[in-house]
N, C-alpha and C positions, 0 to 999 in steps of 0.2 A: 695826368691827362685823362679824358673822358674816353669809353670803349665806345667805336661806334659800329654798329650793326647796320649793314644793308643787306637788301635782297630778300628780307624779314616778311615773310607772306603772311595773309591772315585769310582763313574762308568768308569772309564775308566782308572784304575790300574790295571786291571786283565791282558790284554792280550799285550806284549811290540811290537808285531808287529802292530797289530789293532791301539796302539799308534798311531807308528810313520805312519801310514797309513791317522790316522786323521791330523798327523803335516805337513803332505811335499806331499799328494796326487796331485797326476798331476802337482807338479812344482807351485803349489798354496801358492801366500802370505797369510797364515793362521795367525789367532790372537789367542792366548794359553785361550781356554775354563776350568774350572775346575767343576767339578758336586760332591759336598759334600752331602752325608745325613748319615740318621743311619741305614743301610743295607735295604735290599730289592733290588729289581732286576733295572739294569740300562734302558733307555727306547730311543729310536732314535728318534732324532731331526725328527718333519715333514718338506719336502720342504720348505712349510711358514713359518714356525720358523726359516730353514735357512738362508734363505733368508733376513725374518728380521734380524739377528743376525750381519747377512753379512752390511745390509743399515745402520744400528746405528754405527759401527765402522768404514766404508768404506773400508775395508781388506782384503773381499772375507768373502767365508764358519767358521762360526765359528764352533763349536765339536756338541755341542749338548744343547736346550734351559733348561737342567734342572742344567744348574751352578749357582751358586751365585755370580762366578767373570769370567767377560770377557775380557781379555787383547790385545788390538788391537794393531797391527802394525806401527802405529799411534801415540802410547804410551795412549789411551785411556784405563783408567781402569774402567769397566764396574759393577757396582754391581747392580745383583736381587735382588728385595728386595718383598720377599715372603707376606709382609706385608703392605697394603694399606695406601699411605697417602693421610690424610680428612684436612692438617694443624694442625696436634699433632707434625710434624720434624720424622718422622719416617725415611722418606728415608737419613736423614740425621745421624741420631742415626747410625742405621745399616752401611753405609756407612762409616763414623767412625771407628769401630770394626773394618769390613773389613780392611780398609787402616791404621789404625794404625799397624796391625801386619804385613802388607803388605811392610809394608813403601814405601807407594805410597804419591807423593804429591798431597795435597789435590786439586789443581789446576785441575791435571786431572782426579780425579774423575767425575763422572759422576751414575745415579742412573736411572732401570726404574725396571718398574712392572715386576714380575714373572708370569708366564700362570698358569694357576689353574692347579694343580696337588698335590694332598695331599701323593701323595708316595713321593715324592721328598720334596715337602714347606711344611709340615703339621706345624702347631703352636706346637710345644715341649711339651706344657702342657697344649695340647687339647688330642693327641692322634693323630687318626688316621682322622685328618679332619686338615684344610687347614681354614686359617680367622685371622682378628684384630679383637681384641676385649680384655675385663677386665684389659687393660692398661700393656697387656703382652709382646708387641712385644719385647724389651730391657731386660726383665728379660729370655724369653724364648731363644734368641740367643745371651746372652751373650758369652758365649763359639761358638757355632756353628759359629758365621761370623766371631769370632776372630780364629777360627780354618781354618778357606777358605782362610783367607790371611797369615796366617803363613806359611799353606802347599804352596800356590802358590809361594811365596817368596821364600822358600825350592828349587822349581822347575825353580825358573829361577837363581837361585844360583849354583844348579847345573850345570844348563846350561852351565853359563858363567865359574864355574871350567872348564868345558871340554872341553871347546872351549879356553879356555887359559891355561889347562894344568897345571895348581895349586891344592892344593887342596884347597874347598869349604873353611875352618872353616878359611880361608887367606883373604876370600870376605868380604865385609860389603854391605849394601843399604842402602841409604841415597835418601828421595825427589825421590823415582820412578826409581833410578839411581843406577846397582849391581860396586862395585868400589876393585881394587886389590889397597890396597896403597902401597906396594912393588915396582910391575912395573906401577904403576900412569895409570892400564888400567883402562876405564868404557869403559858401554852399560850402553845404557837405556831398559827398561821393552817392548818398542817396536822392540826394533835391538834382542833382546831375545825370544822374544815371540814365533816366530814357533820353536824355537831348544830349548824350555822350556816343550813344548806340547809332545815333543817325551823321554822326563825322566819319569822314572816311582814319583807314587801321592807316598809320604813318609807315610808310615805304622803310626807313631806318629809324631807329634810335640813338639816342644816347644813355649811357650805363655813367652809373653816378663813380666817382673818383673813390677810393676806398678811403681817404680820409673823412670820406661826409656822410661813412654809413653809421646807421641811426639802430636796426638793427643786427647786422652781422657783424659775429663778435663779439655781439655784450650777449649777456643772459636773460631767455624769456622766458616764463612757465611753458612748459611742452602743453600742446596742444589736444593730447588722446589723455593728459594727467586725471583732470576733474572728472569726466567721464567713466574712467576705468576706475576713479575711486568712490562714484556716486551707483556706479552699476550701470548705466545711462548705456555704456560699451557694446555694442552687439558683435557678438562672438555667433561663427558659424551654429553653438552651441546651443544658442540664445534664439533661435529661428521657431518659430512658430506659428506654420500656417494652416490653415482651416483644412479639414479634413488631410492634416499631412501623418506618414504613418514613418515609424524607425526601425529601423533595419539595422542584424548585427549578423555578422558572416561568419561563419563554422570557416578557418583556413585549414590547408593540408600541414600537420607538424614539422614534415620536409618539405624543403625548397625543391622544387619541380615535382611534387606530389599530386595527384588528380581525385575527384570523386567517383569511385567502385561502383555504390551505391549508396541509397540513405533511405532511411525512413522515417517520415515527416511526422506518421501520428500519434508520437507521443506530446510530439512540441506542437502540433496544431491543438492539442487538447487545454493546451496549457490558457488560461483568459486572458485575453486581448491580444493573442495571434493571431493574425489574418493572413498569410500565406506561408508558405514553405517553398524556393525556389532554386533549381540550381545555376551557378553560372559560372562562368569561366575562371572562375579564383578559388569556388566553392561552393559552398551551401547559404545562400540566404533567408537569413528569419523574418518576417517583417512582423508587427506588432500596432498595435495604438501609444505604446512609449518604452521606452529605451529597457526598464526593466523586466516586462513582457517580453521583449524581444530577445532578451538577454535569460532568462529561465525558458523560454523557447528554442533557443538554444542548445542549452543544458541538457534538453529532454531528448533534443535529437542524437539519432544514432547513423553515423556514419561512417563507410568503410570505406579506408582511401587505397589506392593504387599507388604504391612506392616504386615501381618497375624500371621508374626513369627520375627517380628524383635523388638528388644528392644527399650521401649518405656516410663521407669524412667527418670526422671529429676535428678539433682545434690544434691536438697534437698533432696529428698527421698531416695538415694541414701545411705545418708550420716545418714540417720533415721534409715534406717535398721541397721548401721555397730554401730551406738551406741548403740542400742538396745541388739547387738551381743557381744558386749564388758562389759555388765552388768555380762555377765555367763563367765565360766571358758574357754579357748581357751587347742588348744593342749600345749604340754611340749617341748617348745624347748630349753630351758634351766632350770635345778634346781638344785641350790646352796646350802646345807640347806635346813631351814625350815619355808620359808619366808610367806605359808598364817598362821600358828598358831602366829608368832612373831607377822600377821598385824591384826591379830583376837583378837590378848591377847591387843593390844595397847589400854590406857583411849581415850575418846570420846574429850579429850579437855586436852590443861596444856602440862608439859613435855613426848614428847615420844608419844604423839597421831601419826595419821595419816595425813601426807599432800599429797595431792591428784592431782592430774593437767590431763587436757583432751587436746588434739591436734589434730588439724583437716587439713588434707591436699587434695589438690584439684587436679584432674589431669592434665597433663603439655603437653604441644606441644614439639615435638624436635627441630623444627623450625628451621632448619638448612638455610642457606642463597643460598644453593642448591636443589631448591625440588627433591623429585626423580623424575627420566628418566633412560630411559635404553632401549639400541639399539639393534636389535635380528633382525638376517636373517637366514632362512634355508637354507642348502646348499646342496650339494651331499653327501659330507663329512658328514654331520649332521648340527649342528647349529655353528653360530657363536655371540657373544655377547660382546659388550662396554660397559661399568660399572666401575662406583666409586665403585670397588668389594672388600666388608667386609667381604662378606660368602662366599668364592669358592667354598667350597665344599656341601656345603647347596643346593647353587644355582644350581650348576652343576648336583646334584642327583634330585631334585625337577625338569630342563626342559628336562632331559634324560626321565622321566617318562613321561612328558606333551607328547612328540614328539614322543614316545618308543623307544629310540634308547641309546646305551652305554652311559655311563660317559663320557668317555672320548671323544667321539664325539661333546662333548659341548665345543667347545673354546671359552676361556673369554678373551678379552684384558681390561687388569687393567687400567684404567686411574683416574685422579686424581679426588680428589672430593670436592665439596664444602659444608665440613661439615657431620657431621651424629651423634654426640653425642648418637649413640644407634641404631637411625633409618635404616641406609643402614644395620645393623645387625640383617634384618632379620630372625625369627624363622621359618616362613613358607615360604618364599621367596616370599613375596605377591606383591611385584611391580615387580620384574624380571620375578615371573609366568605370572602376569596380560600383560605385552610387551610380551611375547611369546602368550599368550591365543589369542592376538590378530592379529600377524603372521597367529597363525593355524586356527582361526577362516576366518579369511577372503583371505586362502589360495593363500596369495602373497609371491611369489621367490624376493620381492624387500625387500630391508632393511627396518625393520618402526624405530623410534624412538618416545619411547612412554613416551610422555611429564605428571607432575601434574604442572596444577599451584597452589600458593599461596595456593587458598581455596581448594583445590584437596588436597594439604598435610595436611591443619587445619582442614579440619572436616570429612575425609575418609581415614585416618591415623593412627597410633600406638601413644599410652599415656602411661608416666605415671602413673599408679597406682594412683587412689584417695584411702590416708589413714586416719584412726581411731588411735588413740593411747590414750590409759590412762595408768597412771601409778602411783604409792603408794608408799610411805616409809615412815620409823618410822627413829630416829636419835636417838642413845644412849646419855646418860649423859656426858660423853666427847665431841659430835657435832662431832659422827661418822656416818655411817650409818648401823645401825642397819639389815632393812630390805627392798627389794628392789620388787616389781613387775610392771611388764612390761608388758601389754595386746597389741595387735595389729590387727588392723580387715582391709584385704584388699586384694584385686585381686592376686593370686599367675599370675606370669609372666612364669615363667617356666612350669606349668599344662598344658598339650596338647603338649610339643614339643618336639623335638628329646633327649634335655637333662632331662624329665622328670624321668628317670630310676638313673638319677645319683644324679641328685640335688632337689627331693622330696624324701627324708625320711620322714618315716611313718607320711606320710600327713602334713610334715611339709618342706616349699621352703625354701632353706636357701636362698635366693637372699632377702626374705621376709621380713627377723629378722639379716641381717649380721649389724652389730656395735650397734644392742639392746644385741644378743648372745653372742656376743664376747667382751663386753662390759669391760675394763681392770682394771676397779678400786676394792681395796678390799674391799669387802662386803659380810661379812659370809651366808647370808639369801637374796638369789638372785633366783627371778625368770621370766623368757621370756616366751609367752604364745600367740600363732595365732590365730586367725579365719582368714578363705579364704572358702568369699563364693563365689560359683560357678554357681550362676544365676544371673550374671555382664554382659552383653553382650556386654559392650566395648571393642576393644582389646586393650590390654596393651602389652608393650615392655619394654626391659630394655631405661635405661635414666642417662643419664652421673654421675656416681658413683650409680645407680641403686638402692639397696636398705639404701645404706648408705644417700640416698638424704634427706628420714625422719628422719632415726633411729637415726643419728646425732644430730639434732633441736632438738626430743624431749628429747633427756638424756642429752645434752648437757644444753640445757634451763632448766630443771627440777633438775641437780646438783647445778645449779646457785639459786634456788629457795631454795634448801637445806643447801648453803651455807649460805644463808641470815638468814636461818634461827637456823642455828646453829650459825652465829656472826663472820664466817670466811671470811677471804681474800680467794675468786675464787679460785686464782691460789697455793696460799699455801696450802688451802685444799685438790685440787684434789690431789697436790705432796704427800701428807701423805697419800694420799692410791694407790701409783703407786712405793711403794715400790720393787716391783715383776716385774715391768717392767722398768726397765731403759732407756728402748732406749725413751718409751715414754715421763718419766718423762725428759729427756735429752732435748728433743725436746720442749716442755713445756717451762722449764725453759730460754732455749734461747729465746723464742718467747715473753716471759715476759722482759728479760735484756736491747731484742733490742727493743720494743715498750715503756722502759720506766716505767715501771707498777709500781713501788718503786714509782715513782716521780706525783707529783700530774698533773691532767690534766690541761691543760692552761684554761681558761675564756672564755666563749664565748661572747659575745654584748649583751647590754641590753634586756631581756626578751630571752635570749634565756639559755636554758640547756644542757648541754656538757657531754656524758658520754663514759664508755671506757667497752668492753666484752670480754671475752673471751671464745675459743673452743680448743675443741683437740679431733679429730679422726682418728681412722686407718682404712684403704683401699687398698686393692689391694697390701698388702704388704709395703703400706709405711705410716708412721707414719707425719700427719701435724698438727701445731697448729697457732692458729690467734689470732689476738688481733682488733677490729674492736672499730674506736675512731666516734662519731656522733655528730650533730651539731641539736638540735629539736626548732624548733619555738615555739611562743606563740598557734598558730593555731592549731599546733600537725605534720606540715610539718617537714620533717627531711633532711639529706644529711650525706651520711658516706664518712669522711674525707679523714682516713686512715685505710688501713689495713695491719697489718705487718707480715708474714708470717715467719715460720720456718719451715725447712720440710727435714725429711732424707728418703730418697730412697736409698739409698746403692749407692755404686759407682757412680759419677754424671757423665756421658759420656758427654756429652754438657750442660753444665752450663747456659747457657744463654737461650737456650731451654728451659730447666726446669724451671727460672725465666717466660719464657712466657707461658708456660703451667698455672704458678701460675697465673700469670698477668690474662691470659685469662680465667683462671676459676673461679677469682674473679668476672669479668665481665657476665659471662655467670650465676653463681650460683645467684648473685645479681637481675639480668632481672628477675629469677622468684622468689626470697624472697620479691624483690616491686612490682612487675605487673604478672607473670604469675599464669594465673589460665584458665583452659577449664573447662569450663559451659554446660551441657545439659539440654534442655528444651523439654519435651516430648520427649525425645530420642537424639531429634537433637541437634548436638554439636553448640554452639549463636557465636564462633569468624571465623571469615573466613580468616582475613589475619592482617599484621599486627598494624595497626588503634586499634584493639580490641584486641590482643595479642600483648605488646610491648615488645623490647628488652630495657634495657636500654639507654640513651641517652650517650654521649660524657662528658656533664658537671652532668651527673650523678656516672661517675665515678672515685671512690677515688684513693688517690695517693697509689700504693701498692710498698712496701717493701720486699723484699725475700732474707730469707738467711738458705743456704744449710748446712747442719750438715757432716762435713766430715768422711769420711764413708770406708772402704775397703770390705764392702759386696757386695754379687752380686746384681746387680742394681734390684730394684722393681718396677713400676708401677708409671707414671709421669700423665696421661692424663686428670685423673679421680681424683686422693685421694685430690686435694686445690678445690673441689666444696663443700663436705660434711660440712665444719666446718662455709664457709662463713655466711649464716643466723643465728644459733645460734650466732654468735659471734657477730653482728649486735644485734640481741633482746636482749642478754643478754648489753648492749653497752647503747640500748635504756631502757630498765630498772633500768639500773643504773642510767640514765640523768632526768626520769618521774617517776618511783615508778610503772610505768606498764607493766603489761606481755601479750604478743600478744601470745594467743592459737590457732590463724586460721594463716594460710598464704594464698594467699601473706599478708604482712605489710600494715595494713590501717593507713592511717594521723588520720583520727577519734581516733582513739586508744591512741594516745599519745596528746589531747590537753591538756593545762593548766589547 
């Protein structure tokens, strides 16, 4: 059956003069603009926005910049895409939607940024704010951008009725092209386009049957591909405007450090410096380009204020949070009656207590983009270039820097390299820190406010260093009886604007998501936090955020349960995921196609061969792995293979979602072998990446991905194939040496002969 949408507002359906005023003013070849949201008041194109509108399609004045599709004259089909691409395929996803209801070909698609405005782009299930982020972009406008090109398609359908004097339900579109097969007339979406803009926006639609989609579900070339391989790309990096200057920041070595004092002239001496400033984070250099700035830098001498700044190491750190995990945490979950079941268990023999502690370190986001971010004040207010995750963060955070409106902050979205969390700042600390130093050294020229390398690794946002132990008894079947879950570590969410939503009574769900929500049957289940609050690191979310630990340690600790009750991994968890299908669904193929029935091959003389498995859910979609390893004599290892299964609902671009897997093998792997951030009296020991590695090339395994067919609404790609990667590897490596690794990253020491 066909989906049908009523109630579908559009800003410029209300007044049928005003239309046609926007379609055919002054004799102007217009391109058919469309502006989709879910009510609230329509808002006028500014000059610059027309203008640009006008330069991207080459047609003249487009309607207004708060559409999601722009149709040029040209036959350029234009789609906003409210939602940032870092290399997740977003603008390809969205794009998709759009032109498949559209039936545009995909040839002339085309995709760029949307301008920050959260009355118009807000994220659907955010609310009342504008941003990518929790792997929502595909689940939140499934409907909305399949509704932008239905209605448009409506409107140049009628068009071409009117102009040929049939009726509508006689048209078809085919490849971008409205066609009468009667009288053999077409137009293309270009010869339409201004006599499409002057029909009124249709009250409802209809959404095409998924048998009859032409794009979602097959595979198209990603849309940011050519670009980012011709250079064409523009990267915050890539910004270059006229008399603009770059700016690199002296930070304090400790977190909550200040500047004592400084003194600027040896770095004003240095060529092509042009100020020395301080501000609220440090010392600012500005320059005529990044390496001036940057031996400007160098030169300056400054004394910092430690008085108030955090000054723990990692050890000690990690001393307190055991210490905190001995006593009871708060109640984030409780199932049953899980501490009398672990209270009444014998001390030894059947049905005791098996125990396991886990210790995780905190993680760099290390994106292959540090942050930067471009800011000029203007008359108008500000203007701003940004790999932009948070628009509407950002936007309310340098409205107050500057005092002036919201809206007076124009952001241009540009691409980004990377952010696994990072560009999604909670306090806007790199895009305040570029504006702090605009206002501070009260220059009308553009700055671009550069981090290098060690600028992002050690004055930066981390993952959470976590604590976890955890307890259970096994009944005489080789069930699990009773479960508890301690957790001691940095709440992420404490102090920011989503505090009021996402801390219940003292407990962050980001903290405990996939210990809490944990899906296996187990009568006597309990989750339990500490978040202590004299941490002065800051922490951030980080690519599947709190699923990064809670994953490893229940995933590795039901592996240990399994052993110990005499089962097969994978048969085991199935008998307690009766209750959830889609999991156990998921499961079971990720077992079929990795083989698990079938014994592993042999590895060479001296060496040990084993095979693991995981399964977690995130962000709405359910993945499970099977990770096959290879361990030497030495205790050096290499993971083979890993074969993925994974259901996300609807799979919009297929081959996407394989590389999102692909890539989050890769990226979840860098830190279950190498990543870990280290403090030594405060100061964080890796600066770039020599001492923080990513994975190498022949470090990584062959990966397998296969998609669970699905007619639900799509869930979350970006994030849920990092969670499961490391347990599936430990449990892989336990199988092949008899040993279990309780710290990460994965040390060689751990598994010799």
């Amino acid at each position: 059956m066909n989906t049908r949408i009523d109630n579908f507002s559009a800003p410029v359906s209300d007044n049928p003069s005003r239309r046609r005023f926007l379609g055919s003013s002054a004799g102007l070849s217009l391109g058919l603009t469309l502006g989709f949201r879910l009510g609230g008041d329509a808002h006028a194109a500014s000059p610059k926005a027309v203008a640009a509108a006008a330069a991207s399609t080459g047609t003249g004045p487009a309607f207004e910049p708060n559409a999601f599709l722009r149709i040029g004259t040209d036959n350029t089909v234009t789609v906003l895409s409210k939602h940032l691409e870092m290399g997740q395929g977003t603008y390809s996803g969205l794009a998709t939607l759009a032109a498949e209801e559209l039936d545009a070909a995909w040839s002339q698609v085309r995709v760029e940024g949307a301008p920050a405005d959260a009355r118009r782009y807000n994220n659907l299930l955010w609310g009342a704010a504008q941003g990518t982020g929790g792997s929502t972009a595909m689940a939140n406008s499934w409907e909305q951008m399949r509704q932008a090109g239905a209605s448009a398609r409506a409107m140049l359908v009628s068009a071409a009725a009117r102009r040929w004097s049939v009726p509508a339900a006689e048209l078809s579109v085919r490849e971008g092209v409205v066609l009468h097969a009667a009288s053999k007339r077409q137009a293309t979406f270009g010869e339409l386009a201004e006599a499409a803009g002057a029909e009124a926006v249709p009250a409802s639609v209809a959404l095409k049957d998924p048998k009859d989609f032409r794009l979602i579900g097959k595979v198209a070339p990603r849309k940011d591909a050519a670009d980012k391989a011709n250079g064409r790309a523009q990267f915050t990096q890539d910004v270059h405007l006229p008399g603009m200057l770059v700016a690199v920041v002296a930070h304090p070595p400790r977190f909550g450090g200040k500047v004592k004092s400084f003194d600027a002239s040896q770095a004003k001496a240095v060529k092509g410096v042009v100020d020395v400033v301080a501000i609220p984070t440090g010392v600012a250099v500005l320059a005529r380009d990044t390496w001036s700035a940057k031996k400007g830098r160098d030169a300056l001498v400054v004394e910092w204020d430690d008085s108030a700044a955090f000054k723990l190491g990692s050890d000690a750190i990690l001393a307190k949070y055991r210490a905190l995990a001995a006593t009871p945490g708060l109640i984030a979950r409780k199932d049953g009656q899980a501490d009398a079941v672990l209270a009444q268990a014998p001390a030894s023999g059947a049905g005791r207590v098996i125990r396991a502690s886990v210790d995780f370190p905190f993680l760099a986001h290390a994106a292959m983009e540090p942050m930067n971010c471009v800011v000029q004040r203007t008359e108008a207010g500000c203007e701003v270039w940004n790999g932009e995750q948070m628009h509407t963060g950002d936007q309310f955070a340098l409205a107050k820097l500057f005092g002036i409106a919201p809206e007076q902050v124009t952001i241009h979205t540009l691409y980004a390299g990377g952010s696994f969390g990072r560009r999604a700042s909670k306090d806007a600390d790199y895009v305040r820190e570029a504006a702090s130093i605009v206002q501070a050294s009260g220059t009308k020229a553009p700055v671009k406010m550069v981090w290098l390398r060690e600028d992002d690794m050690k004055a930066g946002y981390y993952r959470p260093m976590f604590h976890h132990q955890l307890e259970a008894t096994l009944t005489p079947q080789g069930g699990i009886s009773a479960w508890r879950h301690r957790l001691v570590g940095q709440s992420i969410i404490a102090g920011s604007p989503f505090e009021s939503v996402m801390v219940k009574d003292g407990i962050d769900v980001v903290s405990v998501e996939g210990a809490s929500t944990l899906p296996y049957a187990i009568p006597n289940l309990q989750v339990e936090l500490h978040t202590p609050k004299d941490i002065g690191v800051p922490v951030l979310w980080w690519r599947s955020v709190g699923s990064t630990h809670t994953a490893y340690a229940t995933e590795t600790f039901l592996d240990v349960l399994a052993a110990e009750a005499r089962q097969d991994p994978v048969a085991w968890r199935l008998r307690m995921l009766d209750k959830h299908p889609r999991h156990a669904a998921v499961l079971a193929l990720v077992a079929d196609k990795a083989g698990w029935s079938r014994p592993l091959a042999k590895g060479r003389k001296g060496e040990r061969r084993g095979r693991g498995v995981a399964l977690h859910e995130s962000f709405g979609t359910v993945v499970a792995q099977v990770a096959e390893v290879t361990v030497a004599r030495d205790g050096s290892f290499h993971v083979d293979r890993v074969v993925a299964a994974v259901d996300c609902g609807v799979a919009i671009n297929p081959d996407n979602i394989r590389a999102q897997v692909e890539g989050s093998v890769g990226f979840a792997l860098s830190a279950a072998l190498h990543g870990e951030i280290t403090l030594k009296d405060g100061v964080v020991e890796q600066g770039n990446f020599g001492e923080y590695a990513p994975i190498r090339i022949q470090e990584m395994p062959k990966v397998e991905v296969h998609i669970v067919p699905s007619a639900s609404k799509p869930s979350g790609i970006g994030e849920p194939a990092v969670p499961p990667v490391a347990p599936a590897v430990a449990n892989a490596l336990a199988a092949a040496t008899g040993r279990r690794a309780w710290r990460l990253p994965l040390q060689t020491e751990q598994f010799k002969a």
